[in-house]
N, C-alpha and C positions, 0 to 999 in steps of 0.2 A: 314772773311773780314780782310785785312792787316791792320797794326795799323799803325796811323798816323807818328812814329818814324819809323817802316821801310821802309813808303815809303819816306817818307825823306832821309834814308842811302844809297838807288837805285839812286837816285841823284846825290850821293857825290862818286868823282873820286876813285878810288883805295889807291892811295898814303894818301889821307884824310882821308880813313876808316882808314889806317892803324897808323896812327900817332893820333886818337881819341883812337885807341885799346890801344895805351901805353900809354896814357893820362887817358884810363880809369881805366887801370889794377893800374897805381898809386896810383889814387882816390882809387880804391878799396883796395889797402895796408892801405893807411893813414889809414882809414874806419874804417879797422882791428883791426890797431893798436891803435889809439882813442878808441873803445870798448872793448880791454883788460886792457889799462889804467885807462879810467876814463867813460869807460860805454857812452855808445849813449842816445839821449832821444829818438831819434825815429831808434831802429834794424833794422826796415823794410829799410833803408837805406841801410843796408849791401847787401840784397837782391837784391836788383832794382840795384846795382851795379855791381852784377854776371848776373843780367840780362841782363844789357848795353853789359857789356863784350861778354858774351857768342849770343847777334845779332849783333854784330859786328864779330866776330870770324864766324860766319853763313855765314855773307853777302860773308866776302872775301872771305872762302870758295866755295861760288856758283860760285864767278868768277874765280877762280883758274880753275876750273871745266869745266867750259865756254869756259874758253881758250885753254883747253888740246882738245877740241872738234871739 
């Protein structure tokens, strides 16, 4: 069963996905960077952040794919 955030990203245009992708890849720098500084309270943050990234990196992909087709 898809999860409720990817069917949400099936919605949003191309140009969206992709300007959330650099929006999230930053978040996940800060993320980084905040947890070799001065430590996270909650890690699992860093994770859910590679997560985001990598279904968004997914979605475009499919349409990239889509479109060669």
């Amino acid at each position: 069963m898809a999860s409720k955030r990817y069917l949400e990203l099936q919605g949003l245009s191309t140009e969206t996905l992709k300007e959330e992708l650099v929006q999230s890849k930053s978040n996940l720098a800060q993320l980084r960077f905040d947890h070799q500084s001065k430590g996270l309270q909650d890690p699992t943050e860093l994770r859910n952040g590679k997560v985001e990234v990598a279904r968004l990196q997914t979605e475009i992909r499919v349409r990239e794919l889509k479109d060669m087709t």
